[in-house]
N, C-alpha and C positions, 0 to 999 in steps of 0.2 A: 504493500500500500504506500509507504514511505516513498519508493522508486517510481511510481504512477505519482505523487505528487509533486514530486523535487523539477523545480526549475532550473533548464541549463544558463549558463549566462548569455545574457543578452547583446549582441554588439549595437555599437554606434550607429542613430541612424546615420540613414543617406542624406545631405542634404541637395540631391538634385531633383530636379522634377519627377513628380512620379504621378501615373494615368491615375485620376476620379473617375468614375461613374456614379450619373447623379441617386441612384440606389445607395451607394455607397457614402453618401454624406448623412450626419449623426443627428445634421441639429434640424431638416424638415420633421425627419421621424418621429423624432422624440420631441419635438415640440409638438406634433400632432398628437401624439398619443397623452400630453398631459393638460393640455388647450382642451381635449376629450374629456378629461378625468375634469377639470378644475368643473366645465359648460355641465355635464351632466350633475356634479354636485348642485352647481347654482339653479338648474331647472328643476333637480328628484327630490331634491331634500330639502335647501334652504327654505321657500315658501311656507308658511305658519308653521315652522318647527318652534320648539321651545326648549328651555333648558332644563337637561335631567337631573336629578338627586344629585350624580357626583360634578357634575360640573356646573351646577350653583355653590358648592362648595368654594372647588378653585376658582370661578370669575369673583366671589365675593370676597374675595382675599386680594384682590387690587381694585377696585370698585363694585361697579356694578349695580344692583338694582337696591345691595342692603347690606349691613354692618357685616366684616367677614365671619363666616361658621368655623365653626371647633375642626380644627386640622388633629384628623388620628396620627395615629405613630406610622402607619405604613405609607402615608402617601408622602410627594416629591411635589416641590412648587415650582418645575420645570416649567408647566403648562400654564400656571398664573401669569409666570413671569413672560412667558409666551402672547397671554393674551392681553396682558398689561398696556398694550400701544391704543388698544382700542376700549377694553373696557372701564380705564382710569378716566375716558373721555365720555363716555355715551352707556347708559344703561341698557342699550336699543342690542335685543337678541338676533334680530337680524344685520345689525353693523360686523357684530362678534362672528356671526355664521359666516359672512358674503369675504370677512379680512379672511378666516379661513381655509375659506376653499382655496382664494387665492392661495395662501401662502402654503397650502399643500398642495397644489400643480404644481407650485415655482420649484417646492421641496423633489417633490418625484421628478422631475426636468435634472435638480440639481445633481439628485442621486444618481439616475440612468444615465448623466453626461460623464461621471466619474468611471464609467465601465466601457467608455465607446471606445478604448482601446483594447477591451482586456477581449468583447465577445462581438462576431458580426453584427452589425446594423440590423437583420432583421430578427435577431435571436433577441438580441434588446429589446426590439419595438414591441416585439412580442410577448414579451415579458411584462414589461408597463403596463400593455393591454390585458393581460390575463392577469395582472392584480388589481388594479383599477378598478375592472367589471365585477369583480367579487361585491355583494352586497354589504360586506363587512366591513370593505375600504370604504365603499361612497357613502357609506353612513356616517362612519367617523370622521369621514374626509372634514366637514364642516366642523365638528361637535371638538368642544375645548378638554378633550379627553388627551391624555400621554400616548397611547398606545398607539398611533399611525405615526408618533415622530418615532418612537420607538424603531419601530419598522422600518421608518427612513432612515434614519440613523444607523441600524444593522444592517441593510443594503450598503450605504456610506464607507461603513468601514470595512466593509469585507471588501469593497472593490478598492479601496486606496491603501486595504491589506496586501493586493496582489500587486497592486503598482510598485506598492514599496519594496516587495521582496525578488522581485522580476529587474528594479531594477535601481542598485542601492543609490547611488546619487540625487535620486529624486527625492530631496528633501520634502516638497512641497506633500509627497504621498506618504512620508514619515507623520510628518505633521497633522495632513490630514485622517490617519487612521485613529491617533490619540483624540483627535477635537471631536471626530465623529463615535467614538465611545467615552467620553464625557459628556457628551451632550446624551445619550442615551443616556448613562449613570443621572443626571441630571434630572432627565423627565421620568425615570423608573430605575430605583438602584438594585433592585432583586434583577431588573430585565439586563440593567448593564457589566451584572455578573456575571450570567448565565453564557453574555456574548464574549466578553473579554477573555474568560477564563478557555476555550478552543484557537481562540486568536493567537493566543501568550502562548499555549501551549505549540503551535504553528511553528512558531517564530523561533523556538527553543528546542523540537524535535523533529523537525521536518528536515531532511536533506535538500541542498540548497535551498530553503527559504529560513534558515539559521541568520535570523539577523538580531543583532543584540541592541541597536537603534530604535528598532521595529517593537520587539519585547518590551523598551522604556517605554517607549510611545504608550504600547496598550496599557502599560502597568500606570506610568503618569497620569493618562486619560483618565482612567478608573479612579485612581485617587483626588485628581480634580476634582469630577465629578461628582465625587461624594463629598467632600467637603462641606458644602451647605447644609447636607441631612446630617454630617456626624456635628456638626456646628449645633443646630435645632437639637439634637436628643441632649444636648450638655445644659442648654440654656432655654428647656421645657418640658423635656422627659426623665430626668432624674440620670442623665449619663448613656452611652452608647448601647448597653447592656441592656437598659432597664427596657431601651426603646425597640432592641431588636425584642425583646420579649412580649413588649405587649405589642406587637405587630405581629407574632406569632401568631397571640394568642386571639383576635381578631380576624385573622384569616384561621380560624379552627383550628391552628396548632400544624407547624410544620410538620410534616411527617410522610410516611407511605401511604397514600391513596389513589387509589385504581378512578382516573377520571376522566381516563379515553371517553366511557359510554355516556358521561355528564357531557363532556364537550358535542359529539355526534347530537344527542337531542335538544341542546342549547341551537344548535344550528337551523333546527323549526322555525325561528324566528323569537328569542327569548334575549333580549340584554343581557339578563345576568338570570343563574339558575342555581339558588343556594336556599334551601336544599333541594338540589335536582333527582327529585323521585316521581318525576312526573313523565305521563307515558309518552311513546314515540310516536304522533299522529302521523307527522307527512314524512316517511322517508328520502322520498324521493331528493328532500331537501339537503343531504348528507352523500348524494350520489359523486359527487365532484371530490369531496372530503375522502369517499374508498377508493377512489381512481387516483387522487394524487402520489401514494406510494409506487405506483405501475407508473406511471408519468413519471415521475423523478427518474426512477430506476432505468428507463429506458431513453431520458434524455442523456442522464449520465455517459451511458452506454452509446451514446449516439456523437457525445461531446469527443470522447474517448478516440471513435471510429474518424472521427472530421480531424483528430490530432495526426491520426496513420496515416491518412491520405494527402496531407498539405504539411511543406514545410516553409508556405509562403506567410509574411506578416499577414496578423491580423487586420483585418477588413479596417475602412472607417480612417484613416490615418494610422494607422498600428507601425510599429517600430519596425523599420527596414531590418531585415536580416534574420529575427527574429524566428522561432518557430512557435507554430499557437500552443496555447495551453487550455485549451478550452474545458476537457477534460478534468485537470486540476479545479480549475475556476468552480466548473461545477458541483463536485465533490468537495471542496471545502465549504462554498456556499449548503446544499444538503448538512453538513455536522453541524455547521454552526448554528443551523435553523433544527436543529435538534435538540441540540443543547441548549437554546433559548425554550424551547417549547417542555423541556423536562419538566419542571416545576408543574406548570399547567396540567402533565395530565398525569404527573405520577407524586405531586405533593403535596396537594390542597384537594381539600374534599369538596369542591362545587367548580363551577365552570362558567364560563361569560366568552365567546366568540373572539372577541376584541382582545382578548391574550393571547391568541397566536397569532395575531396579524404580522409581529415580527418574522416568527417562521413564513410563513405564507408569501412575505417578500422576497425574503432570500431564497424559498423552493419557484419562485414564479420563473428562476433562472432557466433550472433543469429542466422544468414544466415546457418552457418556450424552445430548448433544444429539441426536445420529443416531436413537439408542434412542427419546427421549421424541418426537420428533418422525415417525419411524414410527406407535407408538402410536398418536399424537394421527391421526396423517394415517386409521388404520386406524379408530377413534373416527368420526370429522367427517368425511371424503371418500367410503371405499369405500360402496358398495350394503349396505344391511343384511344382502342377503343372502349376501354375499361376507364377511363379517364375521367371520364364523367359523372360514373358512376361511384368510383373513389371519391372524388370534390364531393358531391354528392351526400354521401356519408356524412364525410368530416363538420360539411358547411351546416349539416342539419345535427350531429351531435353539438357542436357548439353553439346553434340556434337557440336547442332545447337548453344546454349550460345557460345562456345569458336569458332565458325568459324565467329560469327558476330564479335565478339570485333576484332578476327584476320584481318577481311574485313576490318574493324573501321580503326584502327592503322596502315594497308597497304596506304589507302588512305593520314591518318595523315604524313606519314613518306612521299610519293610523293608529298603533298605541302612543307614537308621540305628541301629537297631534290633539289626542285625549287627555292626555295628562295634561298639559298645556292649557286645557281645558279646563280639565278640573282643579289645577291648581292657581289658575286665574278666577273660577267662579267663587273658589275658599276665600280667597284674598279680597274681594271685595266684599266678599260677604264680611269677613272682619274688619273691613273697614268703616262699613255703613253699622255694625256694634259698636266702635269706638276704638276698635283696634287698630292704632295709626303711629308711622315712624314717631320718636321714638320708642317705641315697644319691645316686646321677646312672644315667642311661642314657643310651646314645647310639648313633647307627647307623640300621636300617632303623624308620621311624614314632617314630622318640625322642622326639617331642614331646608326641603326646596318651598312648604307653604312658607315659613318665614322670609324666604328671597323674593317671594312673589309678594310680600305684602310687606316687604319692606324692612323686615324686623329682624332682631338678631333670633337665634336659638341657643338653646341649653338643655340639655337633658340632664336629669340626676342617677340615670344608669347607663347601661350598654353600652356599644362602642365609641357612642361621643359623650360620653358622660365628662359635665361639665362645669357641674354646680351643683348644689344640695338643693333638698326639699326646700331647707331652711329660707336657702339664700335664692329661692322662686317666690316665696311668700315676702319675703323682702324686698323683692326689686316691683311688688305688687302695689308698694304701698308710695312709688315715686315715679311709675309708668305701668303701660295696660300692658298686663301681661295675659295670655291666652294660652288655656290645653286643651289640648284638640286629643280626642277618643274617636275611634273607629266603630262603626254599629252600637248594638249596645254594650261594650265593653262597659265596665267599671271605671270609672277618673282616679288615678293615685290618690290616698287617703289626706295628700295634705289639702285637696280640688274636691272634696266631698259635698261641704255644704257651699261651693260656688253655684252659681247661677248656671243651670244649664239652657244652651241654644241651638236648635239644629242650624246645619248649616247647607249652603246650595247645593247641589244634588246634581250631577252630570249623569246622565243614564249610562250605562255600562261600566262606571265606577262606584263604588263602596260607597255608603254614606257614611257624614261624618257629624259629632256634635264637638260641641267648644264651650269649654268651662272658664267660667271667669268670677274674677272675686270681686267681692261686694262693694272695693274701692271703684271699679271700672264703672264710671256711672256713665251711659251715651244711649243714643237712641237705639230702638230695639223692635224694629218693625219686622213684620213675619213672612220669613225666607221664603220662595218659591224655587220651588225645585225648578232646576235648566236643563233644557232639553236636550 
């Protein structure tokens, strides 16, 4: 395996003219392929989206609509600080979505421009195109979540991993494989471990890709990286320990758990599936998910065969003299997207889609070699007159690929849509009771109803526990505070003899009532359920 990966050394380009063909240029492609990605985000998803539980969280930590919410121990303010250009300015959900999109084409543009040396033009193209169209990219494409920089980021550095070791002088690809695994560490430091730690390992056992520049870079990166979270656990979680622990212990406690079969039926169309013991309605939705091992496997194999056959530079502007490494490229891309995805489904007990987008970028490589080398085989091998019949096939499997993910993401976008909904209709309803900024809510959904209506939150248990009973009854008696119960549950003992209030009612969501204490004096006219 060692001897399939090792790069021989690269000579000096040429600097004389050397034949383009316009196929072969990097930047129509891959400007089309992410001008694609950025257009369909802004037409599929941006229009009445709204913000979900975890990403009222991070925009509320640099503006946004209301006081910031309780930052658990596990998460990274990569994605705050990301969204900070716009949302420090404008509470408007849709400025946050539209900056977004943009700035995730420009990202995937940047990503795939860092590889137009290492794999032909249309293995590229095609790759951008087959992650892009995933439902799980163009959902997050917009959404102020980590996990699609994530994935940019580990595309980033795997490709300015191979520049660097292909060819040592290039600082530029030294440099940039550390910046591109600090900025993953950044927006996810469990994600930017998973990546760095197959990198480093690269870089220190691999015959010729033995670079000890390469090695600092990753090791550097990682430690930049994390510096701001080991920074926060010293100056709000009681020391680095205390915090890897109760991040533990919020994600259900590190450990061995089998959560292949939670990931497969999250992929129904479910954000997040915790506890995922619910049945498997639509198959069909997870059909891409069983093929991608057969895909990898045989673009690998395909990368491998296009190495035998050519020992001309790579396509695209590729380094005169050179011989490809496609093969290599491939198959460190496949470990690394493996080892990013380990956690996910073999060390947390539930599953959420949007955790393997990293893998899914880095396999979109191999994915796209299998692809273009069909093609090509259907091109150049088949009978002309079987020709059509081949296209044929392919053109109507990947019809049926892009109208499921489309189905996927339709459904995703109408539970957003809903909630947005009914977390708009709560909000106002607490506003016409008296519930207005300055305030706090707490209880059932405290988090994203308090971003919608303006107000901080506090919990006195579970993961964002934040404050005591005590100190909810205290802040009762200097601003309106509100607790909000689900159905008929019971209100915490200290909300007993508050005044209880149903609140709006969005059909296909839970109803909800809202406890308030006896200081809250405001009008109290009687709610009509919203349609």
């Amino acid at each position: 395996m060692q001897e399939r990966l090792a790069l021989h050394p690269v000579s000096a380009p040429v600097r004389g003219r050397t034949r383009r063909t316009t196929g072969s240029r990097p930047l129509p492609w891959l400007l089309t392929v992410a001008v694609a990605f950025t257009a369909a985000q802004l037409i599929l998803v941006v229009p009445g989206s709204g913000l979900g539980w975890d990403e009222t969280v991070y925009v509320s930590q640099v503006g946004g609509n209301a006081p910031p919410a309780y930052f658990s121990a596990p998460r990274a303010r990569g994605i705050s600080y990301l969204v900070a250009p716009v949302a420090s300015l404008t509470a408007s959900t849709t400025a946050i979505r539209i900056y977004l999109a943009l700035l995730s084409g420009a990202g995937l543009f940047a990503c795939l421009w860092i590889w137009r040396r290492l794999v032909p033009v249309a293995v590229l193209g095609c790759a951008g195109a087959v992650f892009s169209s995933l439902w799980i990219t163009l959902f997050y494409g917009p959404q102020a979540m980590p996990n699609l920089w994530c994935a940019l980021g580990a595309l980033a550095a795997v490709g300015w991993f191979l520049r660097a070791v292909a060819r040592p002088g290039e600082r530029r690809a030294v440099i940039g494989v550390g910046s591109a695994v600090a900025v993953v560490v950044f927006m996810r430091p469990s994600d930017g471990l998973w990546l760095a730690l197959p990198l480093a390992a690269a870089a220190l056992l691999v015959p010729g890709w033995r670079r000890a520049a390469v090695f600092a870079a990753v090791t550097i990166g990682f430690l930049v990286g994390a510096v701001p979270w080991v920074v926060e656990a010293y100056a709000h979680y009681g020391g680095l320990g205390a915090r890897l622990h109760r991040a533990s212990e919020i994600q259900g406690g590190l450990g061995w758990h089998m959560a292949v079969d939670d990931q497969v039926r999250a992929l129904d169309g479910r954000s997040l599936c915790r506890p995922c013991d619910v049945p498997w309605k639509h198959p069909v939705a997870a059909a891409w998910w069983f093929a991608l091992p057969v895909l990898t496997v045989a673009g690998i194999a395909a990368a491998f065969r296009a190495d035998g056959r050519s020992r001309a530079p790579w396509s695209s502007g590729a380094w005169a003299g050179s011989r490809t490494h496609r093969g290599a490229a491939a198959l460190l891309a496949t470990c690394t997207a493996a080892s990013v995805a380990v956690p996910y489904l073999f060390l947390i007990d539930y599953a959420a889609p949007r955790f393997l987008l990293p893998a899914y970028a880095l396999l979109s490589l191999p994915v796209a070699e299998c692809l273009v080398a069909v093609a090509v085989f259907l091109v150049t091998a088949v009978r002309p007159s079987l020709r059509p019949v081949g296209a044929g096939v392919l053109a109507l499997a990947l019809t049926g690929h892009l109208a499921v993910q489309y189905g996927v993401l339709r459904h995703m976008l109408e539970v957003n849509h809903s909630l947005r909904a009914h977390y708009s209709a709560i909000a106002a309803g607490l506003h016409r009771l008296g519930v207005r900024p300055p305030c706090m809510v707490s209880g059932q959904d405290a988090v994203p109803i308090a971003y919608y209506a303006g107000c901080t939150s506090r919990q006195p248990g579970g993961h964002d526990a934040s404050i005591t009973p005590g100190g909810i009854e205290a802040a009762a008696h200097h601003m309106p505070v509100a607790v909000v119960v689900a159905g008929g549950n019971a209100p915490p003992p200290y909300a007993r003899t508050w005044r209880a209030t149903a609140l709006p009612h969005v059909r296909g969501r839970e109803t909800y009532r809202v406890f308030l204490p006896p200081t809250l004096v405001g009008p109290q006219p009687e709610m009509e359920a919203s349609p």
